[in-house]
C-alpha positions as CSV (number, residue, x, y, z in Angstrom):
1,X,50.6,4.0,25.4
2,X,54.1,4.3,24.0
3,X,57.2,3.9,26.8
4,X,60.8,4.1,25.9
5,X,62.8,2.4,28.7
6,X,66.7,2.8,29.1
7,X,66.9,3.2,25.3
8,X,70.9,2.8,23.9
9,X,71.6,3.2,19.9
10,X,74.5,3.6,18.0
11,X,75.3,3.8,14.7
12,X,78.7,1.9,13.8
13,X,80.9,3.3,17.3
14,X,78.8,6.8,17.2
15,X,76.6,6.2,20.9
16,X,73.5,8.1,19.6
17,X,71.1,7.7,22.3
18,X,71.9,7.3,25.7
19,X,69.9,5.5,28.5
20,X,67.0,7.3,27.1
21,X,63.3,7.3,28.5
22,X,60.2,8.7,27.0
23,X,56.5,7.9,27.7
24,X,53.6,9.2,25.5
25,X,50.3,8.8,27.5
26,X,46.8,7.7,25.6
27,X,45.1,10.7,24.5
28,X,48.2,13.0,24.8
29,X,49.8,15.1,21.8
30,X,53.6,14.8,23.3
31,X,56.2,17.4,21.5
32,X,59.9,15.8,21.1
33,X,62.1,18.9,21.1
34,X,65.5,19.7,20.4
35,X,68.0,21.1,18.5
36,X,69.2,20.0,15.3
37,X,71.1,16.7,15.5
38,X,70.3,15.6,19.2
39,X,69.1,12.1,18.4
40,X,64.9,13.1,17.7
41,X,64.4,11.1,14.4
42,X,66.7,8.8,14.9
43,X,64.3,8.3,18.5
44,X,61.5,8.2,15.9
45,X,63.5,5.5,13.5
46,X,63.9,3.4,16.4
47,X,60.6,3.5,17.4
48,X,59.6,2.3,14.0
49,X,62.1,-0.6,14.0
50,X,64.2,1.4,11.2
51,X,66.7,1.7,14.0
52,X,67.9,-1.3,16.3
53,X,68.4,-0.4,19.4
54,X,71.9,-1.8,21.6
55,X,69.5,-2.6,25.0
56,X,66.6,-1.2,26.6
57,X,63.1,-2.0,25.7
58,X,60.2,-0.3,23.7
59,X,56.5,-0.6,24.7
60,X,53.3,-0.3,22.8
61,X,49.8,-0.8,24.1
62,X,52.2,-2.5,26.9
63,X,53.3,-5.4,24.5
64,X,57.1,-4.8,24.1
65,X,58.3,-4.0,20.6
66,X,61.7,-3.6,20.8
67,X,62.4,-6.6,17.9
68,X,59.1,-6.6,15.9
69,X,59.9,-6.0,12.1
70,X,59.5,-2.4,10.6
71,X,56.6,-4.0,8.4
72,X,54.5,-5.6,11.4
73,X,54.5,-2.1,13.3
74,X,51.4,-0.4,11.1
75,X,49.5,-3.7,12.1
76,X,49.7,-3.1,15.3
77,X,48.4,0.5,15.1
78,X,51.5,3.3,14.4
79,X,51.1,5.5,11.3
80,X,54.4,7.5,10.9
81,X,54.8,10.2,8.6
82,X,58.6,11.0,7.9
83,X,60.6,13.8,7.9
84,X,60.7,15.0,4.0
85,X,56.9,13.0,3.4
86,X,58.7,10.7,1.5
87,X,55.5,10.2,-1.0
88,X,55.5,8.3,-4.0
89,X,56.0,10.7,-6.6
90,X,54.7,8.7,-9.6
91,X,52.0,7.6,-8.1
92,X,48.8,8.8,-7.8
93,X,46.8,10.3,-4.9
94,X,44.6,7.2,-4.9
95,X,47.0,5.2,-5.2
96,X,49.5,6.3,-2.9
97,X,46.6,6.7,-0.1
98,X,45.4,3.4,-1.1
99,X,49.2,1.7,-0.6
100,X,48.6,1.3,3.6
101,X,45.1,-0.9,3.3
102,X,46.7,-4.2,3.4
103,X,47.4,-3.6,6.8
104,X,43.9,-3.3,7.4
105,X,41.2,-6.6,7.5
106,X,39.7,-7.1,4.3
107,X,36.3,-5.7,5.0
108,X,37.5,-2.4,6.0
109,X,39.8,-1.9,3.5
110,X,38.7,1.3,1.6
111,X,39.5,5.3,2.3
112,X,37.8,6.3,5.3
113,X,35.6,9.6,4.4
114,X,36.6,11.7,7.1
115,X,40.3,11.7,5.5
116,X,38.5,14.3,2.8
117,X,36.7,15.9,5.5
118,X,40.2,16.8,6.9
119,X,41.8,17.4,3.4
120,X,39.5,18.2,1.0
121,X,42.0,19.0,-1.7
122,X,43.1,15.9,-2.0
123,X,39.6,14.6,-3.3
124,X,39.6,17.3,-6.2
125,X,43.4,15.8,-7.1
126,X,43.3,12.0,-6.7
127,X,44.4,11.3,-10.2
128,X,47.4,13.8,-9.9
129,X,50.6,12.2,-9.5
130,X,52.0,13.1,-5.6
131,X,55.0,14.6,-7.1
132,X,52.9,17.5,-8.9
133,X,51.7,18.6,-5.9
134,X,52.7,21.4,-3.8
135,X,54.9,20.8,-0.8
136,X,52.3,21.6,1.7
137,X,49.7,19.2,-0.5
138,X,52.2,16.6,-0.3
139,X,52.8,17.1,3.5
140,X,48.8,16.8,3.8
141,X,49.1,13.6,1.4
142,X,51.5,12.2,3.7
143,X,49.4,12.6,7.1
144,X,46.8,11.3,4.9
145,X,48.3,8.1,4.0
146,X,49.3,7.3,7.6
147,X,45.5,7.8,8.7
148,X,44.2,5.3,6.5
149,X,45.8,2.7,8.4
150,X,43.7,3.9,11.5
151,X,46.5,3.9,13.7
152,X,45.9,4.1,17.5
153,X,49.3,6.4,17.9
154,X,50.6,9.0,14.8
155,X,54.1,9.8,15.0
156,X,55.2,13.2,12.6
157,X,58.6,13.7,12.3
158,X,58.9,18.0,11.5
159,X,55.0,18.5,9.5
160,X,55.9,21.9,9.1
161,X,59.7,21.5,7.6
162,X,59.1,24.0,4.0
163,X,55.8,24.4,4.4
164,X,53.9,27.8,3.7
165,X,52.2,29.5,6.6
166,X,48.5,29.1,5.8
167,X,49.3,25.3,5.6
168,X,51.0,25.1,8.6
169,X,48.6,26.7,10.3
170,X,45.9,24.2,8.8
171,X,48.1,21.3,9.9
172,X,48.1,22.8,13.4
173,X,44.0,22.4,13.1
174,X,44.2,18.7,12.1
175,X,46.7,17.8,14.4
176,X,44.5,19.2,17.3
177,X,40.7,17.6,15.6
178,X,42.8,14.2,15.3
179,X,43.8,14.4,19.1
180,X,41.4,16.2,21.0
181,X,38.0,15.3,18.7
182,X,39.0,12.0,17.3
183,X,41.3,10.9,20.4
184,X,44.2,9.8,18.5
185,X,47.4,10.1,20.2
186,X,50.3,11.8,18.6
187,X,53.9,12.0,19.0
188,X,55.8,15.0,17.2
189,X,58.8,16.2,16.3
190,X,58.7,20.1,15.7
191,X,61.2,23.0,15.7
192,X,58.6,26.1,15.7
193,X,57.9,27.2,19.2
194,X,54.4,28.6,18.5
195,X,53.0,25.6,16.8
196,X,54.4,23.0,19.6
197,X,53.0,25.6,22.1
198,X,49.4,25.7,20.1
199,X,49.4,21.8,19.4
200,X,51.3,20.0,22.4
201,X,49.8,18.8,25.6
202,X,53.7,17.7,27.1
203,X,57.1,18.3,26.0
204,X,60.3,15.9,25.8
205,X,63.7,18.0,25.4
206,X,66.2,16.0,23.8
207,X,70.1,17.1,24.4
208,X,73.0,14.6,22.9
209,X,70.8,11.8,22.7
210,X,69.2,12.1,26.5
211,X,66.2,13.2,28.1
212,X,67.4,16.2,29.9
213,X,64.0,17.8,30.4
214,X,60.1,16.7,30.0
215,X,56.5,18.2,31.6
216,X,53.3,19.4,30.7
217,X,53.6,21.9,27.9
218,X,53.1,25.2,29.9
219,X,56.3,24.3,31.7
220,X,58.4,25.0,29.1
221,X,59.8,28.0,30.6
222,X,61.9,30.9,28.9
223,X,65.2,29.5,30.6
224,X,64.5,25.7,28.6
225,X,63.7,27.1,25.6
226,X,67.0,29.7,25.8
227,X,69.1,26.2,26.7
228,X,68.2,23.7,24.2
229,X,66.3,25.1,21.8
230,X,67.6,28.2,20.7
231,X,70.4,28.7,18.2
């Protein structure tokens, strides 16, 4: 679904990411791993168009996107949530889930239901502005706004970053109805060990800006993990 071929970036004379290849397969939830600082959001920014990239090539759906804008990629089916959430703070709920649906054709633009079957709290506060919620509300708010655009891949860049337990471990249980009951592929960036371990089909280790290690999720070993991933 989503290939990274050869991918160079720098920012100003800083080589940030280096001949680097990453494939997420249809269906799959793929873990980006690494250390803090290695080059995983800006992979993400890059992905999103945020980023240029020097030379290499980006494919979606197998269409490549390596120059498409930053605001054509939601139309062509990525909903990205950011590192932080970056919410609208004076905005509503409503409104700030209701902020994707242009992307959408006309007659389908409304809230789909099942985005309060998955997040029931943010029905009972859709006239609350997003920045009176809690951080975990407003990390759930975030996923939520990304779904409405009913993307065909979700990219999360660190869902758990300052979140309290009992809401990680409800965004752990949407992650997995949203891949493995709803088949929507995800891409994620994540620093806890157990969650990745309880969400991830496949890994991708990031080191320095390369690919120095990728495979199905059980084959992240004791000796990878004590290499790039602990501090």
């Amino acid at each position: 679904m989503l290939e990274l071929k050869s991918v160079n970036q720098f920012y100003g004379e800083s080589h940030t990411l280096w001949d680097l290849d990453l494939t997420v397969k249809q269906g799959d939830c793929a873990l980006l791993m690494g250390r803090n600082g290695v080059g995983k959001t800006t992979l993400l920014d890059c992905v999103m168009g945020h980023n240029k990239i020097k030379d290499g090539e980006i494919r979606f759906m197998g269409e490549d996107i390596s120059r498409l804008s930053v605001e054509k990629r939601p139309y062509i089916g990525i909903g990205y949530v950011p590192q932080g959430r970056q919410i609208f703070p004076l905005m509503t709920v409503e409104e700030n889930l209701l902020i994707g649906l242009p992307v959408l054709p006309r007659g389908k633009r409304k809230i789909p239901d099942y985005i309060f079957d998955l997040f029931p709290v943010l029905k009972e506060m859709m006239s609350r502005r997003g920045g009176d919620l809690s951080g975990g509300q407003q990390q759930q708010l975030a996923i939520a706004r990304a779904l409405v655009v009913d993307p065909k891949l979700l990219i999360l860049d660190e869902p758990t970053e300052g979140i309290q337990p009992n809401i990680v471990q409800q965004i752990a249980d949407i992650i997995l109805k949203l891949n493995q009951e709803l088949d929507l592929t995800v891409l994620l960036v994540e620093q806890k060990l157990p969650f990745a371990r309880k969400v991830g089909d496949s890994f991708t280790l990031l080191d320095r800006g390369r690919n120095v290690a990728t495979g199905a999720m059980d084959a992240l070993d004791d000796q990878l993990v004590k290499q790039y991933l602990t501090v």
